[in-house]
MISEMI-762043 format. One record per residue: residue number from 1; residue in one letter; z, y, x of N, C-alpha, C, CB in turn. Coordinates in steps of 0.02 Angstrom, whole numbers. Glycine has a CB too. Example, Ala and Ser with C-alpha at 12.3 -4.5 7.8 and 13.67 -1.06 7.14 Angstrom:
// MISEMI-762043
<node num="1" residu="a" n_pz="390" n_py="-284" n_px="660" ca_pz="390" ca_py="-225" ca_px="615" c_pz="390" c_py="-165" c_px="660" cb_pz="452" cb_py="-224" cb_px="565"/>
<node num="2" residu="s" n_pz="354" n_py="-112" n_px="642" ca_pz="357" ca_py="-53" ca_px="684" c_pz="394" c_py="2" c_px="645" cb_pz="286" cb_py="-30" cb_px="704"/>
***
This chain:
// MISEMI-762043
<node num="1" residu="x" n_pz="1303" n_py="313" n_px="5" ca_pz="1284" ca_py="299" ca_px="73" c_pz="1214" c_py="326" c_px="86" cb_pz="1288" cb_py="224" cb_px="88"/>
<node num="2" residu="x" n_pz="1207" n_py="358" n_px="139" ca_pz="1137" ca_py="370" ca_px="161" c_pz="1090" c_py="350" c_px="191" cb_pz="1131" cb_py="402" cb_px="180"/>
<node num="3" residu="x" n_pz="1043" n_py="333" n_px="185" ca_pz="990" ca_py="288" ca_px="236" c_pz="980" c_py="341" c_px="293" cb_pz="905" cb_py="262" cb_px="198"/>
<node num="4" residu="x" n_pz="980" n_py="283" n_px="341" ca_pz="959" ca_py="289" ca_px="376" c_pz="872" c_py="339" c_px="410" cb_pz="975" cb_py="238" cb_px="370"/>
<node num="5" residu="x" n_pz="837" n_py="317" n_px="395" ca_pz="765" ca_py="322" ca_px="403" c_pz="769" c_py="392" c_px="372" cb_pz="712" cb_py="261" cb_px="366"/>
<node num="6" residu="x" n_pz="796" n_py="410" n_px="306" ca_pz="783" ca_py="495" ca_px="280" c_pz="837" c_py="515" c_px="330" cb_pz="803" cb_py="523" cb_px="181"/>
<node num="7" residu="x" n_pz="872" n_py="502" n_px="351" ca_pz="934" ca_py="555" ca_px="388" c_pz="890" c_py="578" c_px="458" cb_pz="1026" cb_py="503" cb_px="415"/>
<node num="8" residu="x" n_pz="842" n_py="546" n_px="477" ca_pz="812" ca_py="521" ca_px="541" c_pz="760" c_py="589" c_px="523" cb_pz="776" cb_py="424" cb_px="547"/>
<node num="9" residu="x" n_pz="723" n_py="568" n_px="477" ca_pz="661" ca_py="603" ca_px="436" c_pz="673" c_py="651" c_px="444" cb_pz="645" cb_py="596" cb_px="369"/>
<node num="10" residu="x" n_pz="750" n_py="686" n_px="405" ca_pz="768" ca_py="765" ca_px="409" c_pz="785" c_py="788" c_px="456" cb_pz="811" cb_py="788" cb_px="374"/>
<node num="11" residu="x" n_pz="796" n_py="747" n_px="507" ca_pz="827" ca_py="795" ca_px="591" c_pz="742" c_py="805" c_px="633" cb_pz="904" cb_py="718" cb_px="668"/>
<node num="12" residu="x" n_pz="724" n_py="763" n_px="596" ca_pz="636" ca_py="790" ca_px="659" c_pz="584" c_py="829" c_px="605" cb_pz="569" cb_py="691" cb_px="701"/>
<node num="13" residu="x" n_pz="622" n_py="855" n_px="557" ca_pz="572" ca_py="916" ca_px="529" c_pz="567" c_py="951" c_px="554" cb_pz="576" cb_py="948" cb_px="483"/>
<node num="14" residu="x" n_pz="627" n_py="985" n_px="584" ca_pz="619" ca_py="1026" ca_px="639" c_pz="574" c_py="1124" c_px="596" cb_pz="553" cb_py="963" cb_px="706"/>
<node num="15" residu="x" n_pz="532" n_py="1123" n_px="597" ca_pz="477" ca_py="1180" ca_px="575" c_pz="464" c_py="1180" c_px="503" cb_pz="404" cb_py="1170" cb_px="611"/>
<node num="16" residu="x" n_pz="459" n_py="1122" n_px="489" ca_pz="406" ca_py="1096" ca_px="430" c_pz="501" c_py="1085" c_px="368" cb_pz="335" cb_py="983" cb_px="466"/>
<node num="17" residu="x" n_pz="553" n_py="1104" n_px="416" ca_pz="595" ca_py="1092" ca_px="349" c_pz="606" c_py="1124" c_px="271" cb_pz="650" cb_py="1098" cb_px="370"/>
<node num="18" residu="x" n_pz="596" n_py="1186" n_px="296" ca_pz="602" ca_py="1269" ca_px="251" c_pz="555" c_py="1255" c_px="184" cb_pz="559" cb_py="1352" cb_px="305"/>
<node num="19" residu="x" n_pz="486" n_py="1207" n_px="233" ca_pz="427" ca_py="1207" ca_px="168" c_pz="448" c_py="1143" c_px="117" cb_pz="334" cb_py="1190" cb_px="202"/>
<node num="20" residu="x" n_pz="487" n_py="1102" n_px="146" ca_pz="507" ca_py="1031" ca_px="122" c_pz="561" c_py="1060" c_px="45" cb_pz="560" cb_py="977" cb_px="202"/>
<node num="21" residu="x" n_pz="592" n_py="1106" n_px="110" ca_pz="647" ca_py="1116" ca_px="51" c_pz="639" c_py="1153" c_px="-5" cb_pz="701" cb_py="1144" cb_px="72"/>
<node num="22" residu="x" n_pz="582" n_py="1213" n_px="-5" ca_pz="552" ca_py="1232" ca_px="-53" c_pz="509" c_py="1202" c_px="-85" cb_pz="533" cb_py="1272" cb_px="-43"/>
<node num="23" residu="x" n_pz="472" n_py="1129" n_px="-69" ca_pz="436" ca_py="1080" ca_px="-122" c_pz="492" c_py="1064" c_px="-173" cb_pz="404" cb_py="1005" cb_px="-86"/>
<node num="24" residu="x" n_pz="534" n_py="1026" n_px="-117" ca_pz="576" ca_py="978" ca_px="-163" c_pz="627" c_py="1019" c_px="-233" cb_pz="635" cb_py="935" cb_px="-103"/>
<node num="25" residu="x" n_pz="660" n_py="1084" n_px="-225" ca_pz="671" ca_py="1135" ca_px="-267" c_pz="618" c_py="1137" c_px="-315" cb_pz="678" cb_py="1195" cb_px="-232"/>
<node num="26" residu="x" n_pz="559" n_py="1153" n_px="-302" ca_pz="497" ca_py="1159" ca_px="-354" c_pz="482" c_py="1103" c_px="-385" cb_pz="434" cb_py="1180" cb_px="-326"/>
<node num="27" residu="x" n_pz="515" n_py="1050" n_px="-351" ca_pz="497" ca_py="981" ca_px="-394" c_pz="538" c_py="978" c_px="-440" cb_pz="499" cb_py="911" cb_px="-359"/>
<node num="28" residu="x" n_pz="608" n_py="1009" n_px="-421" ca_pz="660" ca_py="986" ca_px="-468" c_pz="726" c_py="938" c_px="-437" cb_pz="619" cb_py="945" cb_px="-522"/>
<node num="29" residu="x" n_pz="721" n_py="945" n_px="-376" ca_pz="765" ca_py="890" ca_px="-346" c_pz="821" c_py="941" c_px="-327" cb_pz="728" cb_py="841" cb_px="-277"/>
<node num="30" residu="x" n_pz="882" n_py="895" n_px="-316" ca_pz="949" ca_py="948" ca_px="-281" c_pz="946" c_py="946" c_px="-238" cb_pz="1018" cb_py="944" cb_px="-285"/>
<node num="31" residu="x" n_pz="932" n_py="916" n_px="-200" ca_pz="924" ca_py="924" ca_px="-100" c_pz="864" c_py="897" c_px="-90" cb_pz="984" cb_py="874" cb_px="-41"/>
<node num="32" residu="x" n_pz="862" n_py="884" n_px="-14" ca_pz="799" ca_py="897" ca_px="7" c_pz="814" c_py="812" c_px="20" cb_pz="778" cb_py="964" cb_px="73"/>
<node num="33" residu="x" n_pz="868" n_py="788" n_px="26" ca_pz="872" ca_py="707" ca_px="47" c_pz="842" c_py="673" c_px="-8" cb_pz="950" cb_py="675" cb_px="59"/>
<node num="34" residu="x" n_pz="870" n_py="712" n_px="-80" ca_pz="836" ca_py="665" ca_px="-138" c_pz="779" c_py="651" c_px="-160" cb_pz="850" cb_py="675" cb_px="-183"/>
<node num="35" residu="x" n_pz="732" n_py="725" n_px="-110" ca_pz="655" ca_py="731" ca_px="-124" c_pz="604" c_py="677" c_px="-80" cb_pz="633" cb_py="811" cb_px="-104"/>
<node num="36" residu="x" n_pz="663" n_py="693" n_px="3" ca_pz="638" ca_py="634" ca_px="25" c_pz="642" c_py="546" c_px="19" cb_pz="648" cb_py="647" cb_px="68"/>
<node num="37" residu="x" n_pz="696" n_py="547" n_px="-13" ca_pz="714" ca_py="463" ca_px="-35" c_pz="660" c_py="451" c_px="-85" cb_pz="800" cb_py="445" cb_px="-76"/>
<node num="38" residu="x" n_pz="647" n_py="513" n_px="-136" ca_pz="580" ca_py="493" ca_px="-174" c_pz="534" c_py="487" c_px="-172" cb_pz="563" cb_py="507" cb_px="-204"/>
<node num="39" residu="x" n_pz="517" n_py="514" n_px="-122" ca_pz="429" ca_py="526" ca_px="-88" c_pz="446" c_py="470" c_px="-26" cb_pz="401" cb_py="635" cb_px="-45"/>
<node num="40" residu="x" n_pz="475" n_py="441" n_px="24" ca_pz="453" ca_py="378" ca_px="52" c_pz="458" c_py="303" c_px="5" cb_pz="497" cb_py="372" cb_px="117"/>
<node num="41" residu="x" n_pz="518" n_py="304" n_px="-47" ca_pz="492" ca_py="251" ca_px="-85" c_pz="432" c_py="257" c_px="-125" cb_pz="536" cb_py="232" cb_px="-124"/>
<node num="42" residu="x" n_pz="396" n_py="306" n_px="-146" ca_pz="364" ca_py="314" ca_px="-180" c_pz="294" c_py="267" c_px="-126" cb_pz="370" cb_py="393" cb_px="-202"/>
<node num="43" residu="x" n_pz="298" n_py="317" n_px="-36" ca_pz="252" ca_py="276" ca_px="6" c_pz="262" c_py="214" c_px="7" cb_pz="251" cb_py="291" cb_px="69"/>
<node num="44" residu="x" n_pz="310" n_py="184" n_px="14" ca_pz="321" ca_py="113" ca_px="14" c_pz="309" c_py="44" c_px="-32" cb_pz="372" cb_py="117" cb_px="20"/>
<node num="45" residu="x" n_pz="303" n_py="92" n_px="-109" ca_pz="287" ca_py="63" ca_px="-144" c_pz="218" c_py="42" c_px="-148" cb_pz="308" cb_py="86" cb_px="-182"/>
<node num="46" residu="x" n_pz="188" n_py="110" n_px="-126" ca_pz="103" ca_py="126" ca_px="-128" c_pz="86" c_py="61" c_px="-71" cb_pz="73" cb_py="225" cb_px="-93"/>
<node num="47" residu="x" n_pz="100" n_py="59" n_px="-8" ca_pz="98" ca_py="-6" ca_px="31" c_pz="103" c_py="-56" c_px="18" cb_pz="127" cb_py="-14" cb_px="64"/>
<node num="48" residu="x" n_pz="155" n_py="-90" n_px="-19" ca_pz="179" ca_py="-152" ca_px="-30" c_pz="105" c_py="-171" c_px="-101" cb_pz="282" cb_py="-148" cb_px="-58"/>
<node num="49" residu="x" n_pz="79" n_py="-114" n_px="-139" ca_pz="32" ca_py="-132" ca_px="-179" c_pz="-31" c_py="-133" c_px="-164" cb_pz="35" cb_py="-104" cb_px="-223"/>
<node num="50" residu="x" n_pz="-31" n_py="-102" n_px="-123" ca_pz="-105" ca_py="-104" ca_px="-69" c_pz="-111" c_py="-177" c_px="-33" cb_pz="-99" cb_py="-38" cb_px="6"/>
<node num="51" residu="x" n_pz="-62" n_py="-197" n_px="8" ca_pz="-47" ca_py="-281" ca_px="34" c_pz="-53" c_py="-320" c_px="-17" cb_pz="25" cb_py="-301" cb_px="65"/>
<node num="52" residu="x" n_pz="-43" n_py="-312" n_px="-80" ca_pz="-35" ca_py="-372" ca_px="-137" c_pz="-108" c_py="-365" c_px="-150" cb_pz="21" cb_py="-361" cb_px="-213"/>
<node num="53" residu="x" n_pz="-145" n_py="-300" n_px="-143" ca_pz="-213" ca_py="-293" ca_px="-181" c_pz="-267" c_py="-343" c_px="-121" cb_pz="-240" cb_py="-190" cb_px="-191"/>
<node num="54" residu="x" n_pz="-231" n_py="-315" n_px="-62" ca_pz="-278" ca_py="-361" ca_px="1" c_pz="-270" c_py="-431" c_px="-8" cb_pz="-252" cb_py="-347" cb_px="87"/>
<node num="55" residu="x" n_pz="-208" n_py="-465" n_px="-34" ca_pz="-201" ca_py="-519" ca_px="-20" c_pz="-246" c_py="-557" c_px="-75" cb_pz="-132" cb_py="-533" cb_px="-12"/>
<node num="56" residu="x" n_pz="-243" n_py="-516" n_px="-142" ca_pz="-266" ca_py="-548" ca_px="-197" c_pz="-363" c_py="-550" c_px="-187" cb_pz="-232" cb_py="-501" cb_px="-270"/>
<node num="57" residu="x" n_pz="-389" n_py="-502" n_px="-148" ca_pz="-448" ca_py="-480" ca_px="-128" c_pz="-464" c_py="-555" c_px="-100" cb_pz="-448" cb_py="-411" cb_px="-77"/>
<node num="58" residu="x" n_pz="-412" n_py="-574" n_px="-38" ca_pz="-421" ca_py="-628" ca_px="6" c_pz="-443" c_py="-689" c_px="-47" cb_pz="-351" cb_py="-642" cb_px="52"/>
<node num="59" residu="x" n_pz="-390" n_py="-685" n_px="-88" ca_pz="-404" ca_py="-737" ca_px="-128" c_pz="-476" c_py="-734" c_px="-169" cb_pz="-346" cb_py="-742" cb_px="-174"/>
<node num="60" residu="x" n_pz="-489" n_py="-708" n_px="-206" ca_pz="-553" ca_py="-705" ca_px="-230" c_pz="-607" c_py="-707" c_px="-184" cb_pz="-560" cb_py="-653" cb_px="-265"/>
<node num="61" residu="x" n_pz="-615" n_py="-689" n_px="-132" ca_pz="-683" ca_py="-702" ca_px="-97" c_pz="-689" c_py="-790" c_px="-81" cb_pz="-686" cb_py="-650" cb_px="-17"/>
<node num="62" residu="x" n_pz="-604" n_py="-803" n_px="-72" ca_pz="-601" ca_py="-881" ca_px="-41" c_pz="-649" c_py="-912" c_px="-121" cb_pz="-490" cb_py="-923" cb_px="-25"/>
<node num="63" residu="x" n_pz="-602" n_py="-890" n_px="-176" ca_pz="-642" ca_py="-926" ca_px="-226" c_pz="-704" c_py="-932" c_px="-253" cb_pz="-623" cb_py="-920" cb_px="-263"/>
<node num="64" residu="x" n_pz="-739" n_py="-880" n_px="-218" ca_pz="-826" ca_py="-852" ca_px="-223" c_pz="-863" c_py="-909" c_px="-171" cb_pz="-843" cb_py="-751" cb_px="-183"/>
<node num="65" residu="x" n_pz="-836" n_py="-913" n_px="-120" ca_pz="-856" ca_py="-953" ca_px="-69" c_pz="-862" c_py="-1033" c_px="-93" cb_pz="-805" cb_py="-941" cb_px="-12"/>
<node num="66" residu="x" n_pz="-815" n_py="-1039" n_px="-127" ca_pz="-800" ca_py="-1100" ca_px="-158" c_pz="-860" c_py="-1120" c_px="-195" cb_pz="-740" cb_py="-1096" cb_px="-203"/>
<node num="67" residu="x" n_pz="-856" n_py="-1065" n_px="-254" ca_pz="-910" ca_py="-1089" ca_px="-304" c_pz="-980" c_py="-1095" c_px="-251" cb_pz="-920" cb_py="-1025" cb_px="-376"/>
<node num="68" residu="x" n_pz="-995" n_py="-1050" n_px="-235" ca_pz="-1058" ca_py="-1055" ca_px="-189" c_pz="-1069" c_py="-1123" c_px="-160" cb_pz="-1053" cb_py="-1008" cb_px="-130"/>
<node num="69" residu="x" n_pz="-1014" n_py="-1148" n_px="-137" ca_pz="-1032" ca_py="-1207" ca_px="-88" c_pz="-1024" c_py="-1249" c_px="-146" cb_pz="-983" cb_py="-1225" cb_px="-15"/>
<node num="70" residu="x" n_pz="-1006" n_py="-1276" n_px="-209" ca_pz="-1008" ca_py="-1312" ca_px="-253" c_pz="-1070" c_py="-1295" c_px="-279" cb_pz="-956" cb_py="-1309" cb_px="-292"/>
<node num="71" residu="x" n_pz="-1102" n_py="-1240" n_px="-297" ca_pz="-1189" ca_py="-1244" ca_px="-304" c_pz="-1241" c_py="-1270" c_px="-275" cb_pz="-1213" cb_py="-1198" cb_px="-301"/>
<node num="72" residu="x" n_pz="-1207" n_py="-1269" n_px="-202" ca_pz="-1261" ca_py="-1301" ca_px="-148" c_pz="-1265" c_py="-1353" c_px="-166" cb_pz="-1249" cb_py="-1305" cb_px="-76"/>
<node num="73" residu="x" n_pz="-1204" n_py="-1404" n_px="-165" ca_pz="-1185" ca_py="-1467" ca_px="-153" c_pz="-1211" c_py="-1487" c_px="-231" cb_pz="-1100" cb_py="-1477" cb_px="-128"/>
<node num="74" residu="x" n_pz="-1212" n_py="-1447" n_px="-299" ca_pz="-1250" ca_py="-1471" ca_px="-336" c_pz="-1311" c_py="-1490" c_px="-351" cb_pz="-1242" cb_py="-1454" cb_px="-357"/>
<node num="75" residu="x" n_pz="-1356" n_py="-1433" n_px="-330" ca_pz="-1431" ca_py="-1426" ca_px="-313" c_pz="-1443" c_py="-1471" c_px="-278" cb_pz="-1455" cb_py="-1370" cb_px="-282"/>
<node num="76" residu="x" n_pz="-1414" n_py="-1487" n_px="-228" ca_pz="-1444" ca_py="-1527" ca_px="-178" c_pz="-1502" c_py="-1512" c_px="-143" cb_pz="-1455" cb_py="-1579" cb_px="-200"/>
<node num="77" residu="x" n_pz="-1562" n_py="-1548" n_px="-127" ca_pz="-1611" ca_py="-1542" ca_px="-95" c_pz="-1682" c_py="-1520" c_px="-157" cb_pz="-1614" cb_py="-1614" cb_px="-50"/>
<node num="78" residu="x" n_pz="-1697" n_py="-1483" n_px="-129" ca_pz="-1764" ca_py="-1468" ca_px="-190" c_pz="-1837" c_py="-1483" c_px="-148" cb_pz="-1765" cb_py="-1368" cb_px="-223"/>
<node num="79" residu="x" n_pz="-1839" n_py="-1503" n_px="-91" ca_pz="-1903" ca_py="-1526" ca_px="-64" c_pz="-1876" c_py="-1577" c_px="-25" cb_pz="-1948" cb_py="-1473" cb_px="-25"/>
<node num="80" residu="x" n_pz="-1920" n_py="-1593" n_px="19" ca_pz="-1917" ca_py="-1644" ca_px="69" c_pz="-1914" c_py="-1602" c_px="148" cb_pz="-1988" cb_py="-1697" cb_px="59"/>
<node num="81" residu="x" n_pz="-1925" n_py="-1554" n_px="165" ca_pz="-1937" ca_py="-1523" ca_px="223" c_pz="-1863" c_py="-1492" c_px="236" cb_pz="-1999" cb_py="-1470" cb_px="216"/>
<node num="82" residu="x" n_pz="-1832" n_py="-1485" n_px="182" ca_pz="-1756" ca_py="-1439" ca_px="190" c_pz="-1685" c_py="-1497" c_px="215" cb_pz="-1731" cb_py="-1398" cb_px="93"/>
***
């Protein structure tokens, strides 16, 4: 069965097909569908690890913030004017 989204992909190359089809040959692929099924999962993958890297980012600053405000709250007051 064919997806969708590459069948889509290869009708609006339009200009840019000739060069597609001579990558994907030089890559080693039998058609040009198999070069593209490899190269958008390949993007998709790259996304979905970029979102995991943001999310994990999110997390660590929350936990930086944390400690910080647990330093404050340890220190406490070091004069009388603050």
């Amino acid at each position: 069965m064919q997806n969708q989204l590459i069948t889509e992909h290869v009708a609006n190359l339009k200009g840019r097909r000739k060069y597609e089809e001579k990558k994907a040959a030089k890559l080693g692929f039998d058609s040009l569908y198999e070069y593209l099924e490899d190269k958008l999962g390949k993007q998709e993958l790259a996304e979905r690890k970029k979102r995991n890297d943001l999310g994990n980012l999110e997390t660590k600053k929350q936990m930086l913030k944390q400690k910080r405000m647990d330093r404050k709250i340890k220190r406490g007051k070091s004069c009388s004017c603050c």
